[in-house]
C-alpha positions as CSV (number, residue, x, y, z in Angstrom):
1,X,-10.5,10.3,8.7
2,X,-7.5,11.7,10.9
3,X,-7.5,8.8,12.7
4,X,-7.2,7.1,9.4
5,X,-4.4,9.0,8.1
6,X,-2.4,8.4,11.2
7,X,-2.4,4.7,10.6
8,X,-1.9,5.2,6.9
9,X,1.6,7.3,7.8
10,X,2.4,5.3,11.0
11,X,2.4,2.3,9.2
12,X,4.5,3.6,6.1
13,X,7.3,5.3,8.8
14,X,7.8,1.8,10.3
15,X,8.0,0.3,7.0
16,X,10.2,2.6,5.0
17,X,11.8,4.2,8.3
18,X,13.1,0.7,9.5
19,X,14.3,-0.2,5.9
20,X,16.7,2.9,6.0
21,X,17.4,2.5,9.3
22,X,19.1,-1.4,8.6
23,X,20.2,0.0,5.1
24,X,21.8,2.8,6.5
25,X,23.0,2.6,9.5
26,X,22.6,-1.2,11.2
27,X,24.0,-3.3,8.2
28,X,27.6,-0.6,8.1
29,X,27.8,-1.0,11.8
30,X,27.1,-5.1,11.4
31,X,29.8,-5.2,8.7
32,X,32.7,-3.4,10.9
33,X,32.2,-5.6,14.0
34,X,30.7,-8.8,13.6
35,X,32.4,-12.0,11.6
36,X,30.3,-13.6,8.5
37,X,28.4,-15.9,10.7
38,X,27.5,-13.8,13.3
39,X,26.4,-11.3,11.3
40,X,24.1,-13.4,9.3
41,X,22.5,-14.9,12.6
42,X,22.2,-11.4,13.4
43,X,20.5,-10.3,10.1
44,X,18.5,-13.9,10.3
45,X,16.9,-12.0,14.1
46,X,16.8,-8.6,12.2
47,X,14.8,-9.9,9.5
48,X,12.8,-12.3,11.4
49,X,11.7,-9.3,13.9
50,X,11.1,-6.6,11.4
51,X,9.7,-8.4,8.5
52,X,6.5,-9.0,11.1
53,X,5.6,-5.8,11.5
54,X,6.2,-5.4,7.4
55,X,3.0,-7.8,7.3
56,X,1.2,-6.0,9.3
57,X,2.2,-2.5,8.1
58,X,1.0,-3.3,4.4
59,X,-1.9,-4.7,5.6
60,X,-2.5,-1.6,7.2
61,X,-1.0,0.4,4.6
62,X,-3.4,-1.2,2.0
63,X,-6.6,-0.5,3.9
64,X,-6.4,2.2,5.4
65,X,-5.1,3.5,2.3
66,X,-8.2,2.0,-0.1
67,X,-10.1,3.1,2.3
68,X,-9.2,7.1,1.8
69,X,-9.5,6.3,-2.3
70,X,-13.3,4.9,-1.4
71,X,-14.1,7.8,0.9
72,X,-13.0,10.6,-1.7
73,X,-15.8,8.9,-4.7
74,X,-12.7,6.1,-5.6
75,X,-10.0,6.4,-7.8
76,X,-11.9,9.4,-10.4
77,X,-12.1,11.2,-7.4
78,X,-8.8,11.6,-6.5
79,X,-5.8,13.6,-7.5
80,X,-2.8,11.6,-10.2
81,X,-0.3,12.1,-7.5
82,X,-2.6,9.4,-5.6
83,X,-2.3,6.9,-8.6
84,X,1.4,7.6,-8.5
85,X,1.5,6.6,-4.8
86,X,-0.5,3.5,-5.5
87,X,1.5,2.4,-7.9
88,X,4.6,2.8,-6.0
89,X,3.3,1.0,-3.0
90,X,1.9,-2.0,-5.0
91,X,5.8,-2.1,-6.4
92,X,7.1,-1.9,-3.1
93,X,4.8,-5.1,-1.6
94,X,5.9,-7.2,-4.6
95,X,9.0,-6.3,-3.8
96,X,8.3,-7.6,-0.3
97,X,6.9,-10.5,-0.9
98,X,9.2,-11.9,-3.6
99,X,12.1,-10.9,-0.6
100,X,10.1,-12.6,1.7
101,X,9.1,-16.0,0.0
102,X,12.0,-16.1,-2.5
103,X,15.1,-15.0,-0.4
104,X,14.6,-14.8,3.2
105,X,13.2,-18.0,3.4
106,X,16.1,-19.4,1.9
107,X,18.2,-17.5,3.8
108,X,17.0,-18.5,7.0
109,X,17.4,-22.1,5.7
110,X,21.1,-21.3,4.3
111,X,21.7,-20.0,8.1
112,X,20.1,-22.8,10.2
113,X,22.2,-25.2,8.1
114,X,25.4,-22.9,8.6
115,X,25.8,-23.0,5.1
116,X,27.4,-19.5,5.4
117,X,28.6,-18.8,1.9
118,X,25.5,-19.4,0.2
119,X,23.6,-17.5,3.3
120,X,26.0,-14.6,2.6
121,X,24.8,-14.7,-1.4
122,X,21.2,-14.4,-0.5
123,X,22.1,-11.6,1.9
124,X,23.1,-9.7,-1.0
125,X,20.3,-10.1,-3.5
126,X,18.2,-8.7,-0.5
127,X,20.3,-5.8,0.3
128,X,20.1,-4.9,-3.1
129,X,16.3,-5.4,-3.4
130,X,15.8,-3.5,0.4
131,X,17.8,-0.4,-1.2
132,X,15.6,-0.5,-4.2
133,X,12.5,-0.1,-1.9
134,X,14.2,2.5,0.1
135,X,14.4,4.5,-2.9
136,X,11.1,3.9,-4.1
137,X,9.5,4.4,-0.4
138,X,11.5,7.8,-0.2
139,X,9.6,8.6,-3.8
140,X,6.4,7.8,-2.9
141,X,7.2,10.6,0.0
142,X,8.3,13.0,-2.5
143,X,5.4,12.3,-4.8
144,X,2.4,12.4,-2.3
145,X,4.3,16.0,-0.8
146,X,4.6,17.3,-4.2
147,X,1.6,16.1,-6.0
148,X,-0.6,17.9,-3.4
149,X,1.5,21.2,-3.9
150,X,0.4,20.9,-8.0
C-alpha cells in the first residue's frame, strides 16, 4: 500500500507542482524576456515536454488511486473527503483533456504556421484554464489534509 501511495502523491506533485511552477514562476519570467514568437515556441517545448508526463501522471493518478478506493471495500468504504477528491480530480483530467485536444493542438498548429496572433489567443484560453486547475489541484490538497483531520 505505501508503495501505492507514493505513486498516487508522486504523480499528483509532478502534475499540480509543474502547473504552478509554469503558472507562477516560468510564464512571468517568459513574459519579461522573450518577444511574442519566441515565447510561444518556447511555451509550444514547455507544453510539448510537460503535457507527457500529464498523460502519464493521470494514468497513474487514476489507478493507483481506484486502486486504494477498491482496497478499502470501494467507495461505501471510504471517508466523503475521498469522494471530494474524486471529484476534483475527474474535473481536473477534463480539464486536461479539453486543454489538450481543443487548445494545444491548435496551438501547436497556430505556431508551426507562425500564425502568431492567433497562437497568442490560444495561449490565453490555456493560461486561464491551467490557473483554474492550479486552484482546483491546490483544493484537492486542502480537502484530502482536512477531510482526514474530521
Amino acid at each position: 500500500m505505501a508503495l501505492i501511495k507514493l505513486l498516487h502523491l508522486l504523480s499528483v506533485v509532478i502534475w499540480v507542482g509543474g502547473m504552478f511552477f509554469a503558472y507562477v514562476v516560468l510564464r512571468p519570467a517568459a513574459a519579461e524576456v522573450l518577444q511574442p514568437p519566441e515565447r510561444l515556441k518556447l511555451w509550444d517545448k514547455v507544453f510539448g515536454n510537460f503535457f507527457t508526463w500529464v498523460w502519464g501522471a493521470i494514468g497513474l493518478v487514476l489507478a493507483t488511486g481506484l486502486y486504494m478506493i477498491y482496497l478499502f471495500g470501494g467507495m461505501g468504504g471510504v471517508g466523503r473527503y475521498i469522494h471530494i477528491m474524486l471529484l476534483l480530480g475527474i474535473v481536473m483530467m477534463a480539464i486536461f483533456v479539453y486543454v489538450y485536444f481543443m487548445q494545444f493542438v491548435p496551438f501547436r498548429l497556430a505556431v508551426a504556421a507562425q500564425e502568431w496572433p492567433k497562437a497568442g489567443a490560444i495561449l490565453v484560453t490555456i493560461r486561464k484554464l491551467v490557473a483554474t486547475n492550479v486552484v482546483i489541484g491546490l483544493a484537492t490538497f486542502a480537502v484530502v489534509i482536512l477531510g482526514r483531520a474530521i
